[in-house]
C-alpha positions in Angstrom: 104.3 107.6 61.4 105.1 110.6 63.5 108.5 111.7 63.3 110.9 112.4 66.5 112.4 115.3 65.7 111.3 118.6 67.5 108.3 120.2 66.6 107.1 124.0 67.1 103.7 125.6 66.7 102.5 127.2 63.6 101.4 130.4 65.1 102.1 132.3 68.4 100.0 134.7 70.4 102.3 137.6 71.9 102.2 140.5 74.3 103.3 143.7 72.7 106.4 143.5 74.1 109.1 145.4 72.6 111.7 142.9 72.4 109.2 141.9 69.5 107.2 145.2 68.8 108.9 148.7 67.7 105.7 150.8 67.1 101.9 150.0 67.1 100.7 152.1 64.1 97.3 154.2 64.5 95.9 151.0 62.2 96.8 148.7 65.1 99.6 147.6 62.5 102.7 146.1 64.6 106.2 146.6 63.2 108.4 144.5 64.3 112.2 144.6 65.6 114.7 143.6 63.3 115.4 140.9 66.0 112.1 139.5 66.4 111.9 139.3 62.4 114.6 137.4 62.5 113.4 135.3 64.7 110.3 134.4 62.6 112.1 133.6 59.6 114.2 131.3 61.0 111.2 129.0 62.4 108.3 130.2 60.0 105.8 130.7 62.4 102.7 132.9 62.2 102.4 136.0 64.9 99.4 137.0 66.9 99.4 140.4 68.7 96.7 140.8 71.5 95.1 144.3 72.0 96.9 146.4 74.7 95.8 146.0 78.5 92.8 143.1 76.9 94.1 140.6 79.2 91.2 138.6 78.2 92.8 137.9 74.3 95.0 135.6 75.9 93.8 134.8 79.3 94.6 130.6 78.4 97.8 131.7 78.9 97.0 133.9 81.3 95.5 131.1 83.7 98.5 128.3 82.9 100.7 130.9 84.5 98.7 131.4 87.2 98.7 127.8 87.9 102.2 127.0 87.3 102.9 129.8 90.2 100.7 128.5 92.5 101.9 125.0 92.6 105.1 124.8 90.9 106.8 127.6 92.7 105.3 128.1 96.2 106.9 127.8 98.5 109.3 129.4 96.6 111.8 126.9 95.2 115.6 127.0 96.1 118.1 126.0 93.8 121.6 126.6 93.1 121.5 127.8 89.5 118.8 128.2 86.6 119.9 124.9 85.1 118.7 122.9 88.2 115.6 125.4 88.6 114.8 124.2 84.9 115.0 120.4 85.5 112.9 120.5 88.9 109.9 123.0 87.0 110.4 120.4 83.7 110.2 117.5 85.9 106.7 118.6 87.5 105.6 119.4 83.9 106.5 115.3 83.0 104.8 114.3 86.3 101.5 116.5 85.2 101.0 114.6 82.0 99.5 111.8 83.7 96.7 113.9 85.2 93.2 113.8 83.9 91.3 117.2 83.6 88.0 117.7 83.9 85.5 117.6 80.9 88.3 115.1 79.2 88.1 110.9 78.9 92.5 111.4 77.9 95.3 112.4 80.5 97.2 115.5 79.5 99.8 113.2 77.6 97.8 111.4 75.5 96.2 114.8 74.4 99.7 116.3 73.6 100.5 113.3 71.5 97.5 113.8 69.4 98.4 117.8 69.7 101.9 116.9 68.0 100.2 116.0 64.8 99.3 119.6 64.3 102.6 120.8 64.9 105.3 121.6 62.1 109.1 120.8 62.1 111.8 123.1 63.6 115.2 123.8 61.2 117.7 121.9 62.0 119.7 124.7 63.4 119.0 126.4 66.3 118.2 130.0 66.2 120.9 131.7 68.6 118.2 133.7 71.2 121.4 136.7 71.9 122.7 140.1 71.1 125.4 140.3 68.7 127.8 143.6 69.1 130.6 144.1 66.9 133.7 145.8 68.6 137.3 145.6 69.3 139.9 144.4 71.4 141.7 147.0 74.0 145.3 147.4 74.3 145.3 145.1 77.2 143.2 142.1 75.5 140.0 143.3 77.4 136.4 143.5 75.3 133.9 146.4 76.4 130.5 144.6 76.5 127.1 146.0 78.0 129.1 148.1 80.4 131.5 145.0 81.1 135.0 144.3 80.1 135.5 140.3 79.2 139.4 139.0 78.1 140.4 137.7 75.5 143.9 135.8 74.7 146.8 138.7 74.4 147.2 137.3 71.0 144.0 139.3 70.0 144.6 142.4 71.5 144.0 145.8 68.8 141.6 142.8 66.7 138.4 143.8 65.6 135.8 141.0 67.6 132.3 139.9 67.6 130.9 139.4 70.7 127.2 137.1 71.3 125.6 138.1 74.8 123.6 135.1 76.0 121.4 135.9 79.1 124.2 133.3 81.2 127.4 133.5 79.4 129.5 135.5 76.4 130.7 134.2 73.6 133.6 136.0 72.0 134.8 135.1 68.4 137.3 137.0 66.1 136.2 135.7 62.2 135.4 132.2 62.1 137.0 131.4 65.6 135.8 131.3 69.2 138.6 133.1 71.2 137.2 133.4 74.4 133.6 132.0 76.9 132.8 133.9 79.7 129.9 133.7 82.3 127.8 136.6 81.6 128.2 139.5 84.6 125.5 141.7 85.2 127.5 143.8 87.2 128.6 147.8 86.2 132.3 148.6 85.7 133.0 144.7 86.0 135.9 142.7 84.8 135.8 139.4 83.9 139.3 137.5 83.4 140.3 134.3 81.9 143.7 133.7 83.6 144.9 131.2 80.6 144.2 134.4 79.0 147.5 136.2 79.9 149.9 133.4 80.5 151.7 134.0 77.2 152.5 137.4 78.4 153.7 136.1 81.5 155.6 134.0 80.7 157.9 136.7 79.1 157.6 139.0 82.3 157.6 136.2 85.0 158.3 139.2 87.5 155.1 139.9 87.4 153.5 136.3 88.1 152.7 137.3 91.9 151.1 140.6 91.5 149.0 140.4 88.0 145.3 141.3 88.0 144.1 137.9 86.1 145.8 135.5 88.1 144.3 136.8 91.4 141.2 134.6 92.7 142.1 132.0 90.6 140.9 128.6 92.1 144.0 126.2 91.3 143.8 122.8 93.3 146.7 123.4 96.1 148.9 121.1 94.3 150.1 123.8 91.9 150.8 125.9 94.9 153.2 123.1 96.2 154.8 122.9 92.7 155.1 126.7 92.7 157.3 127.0 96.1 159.5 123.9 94.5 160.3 125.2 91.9 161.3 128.6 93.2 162.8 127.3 96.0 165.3 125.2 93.7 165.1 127.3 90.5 164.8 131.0 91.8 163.1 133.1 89.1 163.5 130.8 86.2 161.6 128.5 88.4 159.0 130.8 88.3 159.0 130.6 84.5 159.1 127.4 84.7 155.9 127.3 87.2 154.0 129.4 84.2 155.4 126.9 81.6 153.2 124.1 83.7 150.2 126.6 83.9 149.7 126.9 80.2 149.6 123.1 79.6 145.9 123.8 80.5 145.7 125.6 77.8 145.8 122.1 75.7 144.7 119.6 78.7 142.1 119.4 81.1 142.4 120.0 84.9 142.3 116.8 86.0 144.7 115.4 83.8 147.7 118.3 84.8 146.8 118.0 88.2 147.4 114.7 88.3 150.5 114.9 86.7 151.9 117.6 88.9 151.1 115.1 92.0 152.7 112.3 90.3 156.0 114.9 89.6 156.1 115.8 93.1 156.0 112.2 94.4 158.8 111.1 92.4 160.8 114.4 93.0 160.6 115.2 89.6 160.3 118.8 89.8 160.3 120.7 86.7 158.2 121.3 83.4 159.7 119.1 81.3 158.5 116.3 83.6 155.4 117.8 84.3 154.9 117.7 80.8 156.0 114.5 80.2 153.7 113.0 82.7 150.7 114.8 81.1 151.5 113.3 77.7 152.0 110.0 79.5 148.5 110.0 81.2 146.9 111.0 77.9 148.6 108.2 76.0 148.3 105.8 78.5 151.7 104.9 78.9 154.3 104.4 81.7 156.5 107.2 82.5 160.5 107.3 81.6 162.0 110.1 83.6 165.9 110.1 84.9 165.3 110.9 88.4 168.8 112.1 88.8 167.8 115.8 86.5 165.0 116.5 89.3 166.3 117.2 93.0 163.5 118.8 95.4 166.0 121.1 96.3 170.1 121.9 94.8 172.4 119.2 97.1 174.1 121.2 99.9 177.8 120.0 100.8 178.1 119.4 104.3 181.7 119.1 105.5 183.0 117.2 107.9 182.8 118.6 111.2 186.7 119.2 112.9 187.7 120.3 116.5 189.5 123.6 115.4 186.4 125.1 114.1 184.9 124.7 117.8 188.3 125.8 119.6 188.4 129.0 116.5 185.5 130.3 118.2 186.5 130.3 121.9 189.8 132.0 120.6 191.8 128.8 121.4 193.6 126.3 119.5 193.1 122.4 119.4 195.8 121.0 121.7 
């Protein structure tokens, strides 16, 4: 009985690429890149190496990409990111199973099934197809990568790192942990910012809330913007640490979750962490809310006094009669 698990092939014809292939020897001898060897240790497979500019070695593969151009990708598909471009090209690949090629009594997929037979099992781990640099943290928590600088918490800052470059997205870890993700920039000179980032360091120098470099572009829902005005308008500046305070609860919860809470503060007139907070917790452990409404005014009470003739007559210069 076949088993489920993924299978690979036992040998694979290449190009002599040099993501795979250092030097070709006078021999024809290939070394390999230390990557590539990697590579096929990890899966076991056996490599094949066509002559250079001998299109024919290989021309199966050769005439499958021809084909897969011609009618999988004209016109020339549209999509909003390589994930979607992946399902619609694997999708037409499913659909093409069913078809029956000339010279054969079986439909592509009932040759593949019998095809599978041949094929060995994979590891159980995945080989990680990325670049591994080893580097350190700047000064300001930022980590030079390909020309690039990616954050990292402040925490981290002056740590020595080790940074995985995917071909969509960085992965920065500092000994067994993941401190920081990043979508991968292919920019020059770029730099990439986690905002949750630099909230601790905020938090201490809350002057700086409105003017720091991370913060800027961030994409909050407009809720948080409400909560931010509140909170100075009734707090001042320690509303502002306060405002930051609410921030790093996404450090521990997701979106949703705090902006939900945040509406729920601001209906009720609870304005203020601690109730922010306390709503978040509330949400997560499914349980009703206790707040004393009394500690959370939108605004400090003004005292209006009562209004009395002489004020009127004080400024016309005369006195009540």
């Amino acid at each position: 009985m076949r088993s489920n698990l993924p299978r690979g092939p036992q040998s694979i014809l290449y190009d002599n690429t040099k993501i795979a292939v250092a030097r070709i020897l006078g021999d024809r001898t290939r070394i390999r890149t230390r990557r590539f060897t990697e590579l096929q240790s990890h899966y076991l497979f056996d490599d094949k190496f066509g002559r250079p500019a001998r299109g024919n070695d290989k021309g199966n593969v050769e005439g499958m990409v021809g084909y897969t151009r011609r009618n999988f990708m004209v016109p020339a598909p549209r999509y909003g990111s390589f994930d979607d471009l992946n399902a619609h090209l694997e999708q037409r690949c499913l659909e093409r199973q069913g078809d029956t090629l000339r010279g054969h009594s079986q439909t592509i997929g009932e040759r593949l099934v019998s095809d599978l037979d041949a094929l060995m099992g994979l590891p159980v781990a995945e080989y990680e197809a990325c670049d591994h640099v080893s580097t350190r943290a700047t000064s300001i928590s930022m980590v030079r990568y390909k020309s690039n600088d990616y954050s990292v918490p402040v925490a981290y800052a002056h740590h020595d790192v080790h940074v995985r470059g995917f071909v969509h997205e960085v992965i920065i870890g500092c000994g067994n942990e993941i401190i920081a993700r990043h979508k991968r920039s292919y920019a020059s000179a770029d730099m990439i910012f986690d905002p949750l980032h630099f909230l601790p360091l905020i938090e201490q120098k809350v002057g700086a809330l409105d003017q720091a470099a991370p913060l800027q572009g961030w994409d909050l829902p407009d809720v948080f913007a409400i909560l931010h005005r509140l909170l100075e308008a009734r707090m001042g500046k320690p509303g502002k640490r306060e405002y930051v305070q609410v921030l790093r609860l996404l450090e521990t919860f997701e979106m949703d979750v705090v902006q939900g809470a945040i509406q729920h503060a601001i209906d009720l007139g609870a304005i203020g962490y601690d109730a922010v907070k306390h709503l978040v917790l509330c949400r997560v452990e499914k349980r009703p809310p206790r707040l004393d409404l009394d500690f959370y005014p939108y605004l400090p009470k003004a005292n209006v006094g009562t209004t009395r003739p002489s004020s009127y007559m004080s400024l016309m210069g005369g006195t009540p009669a």
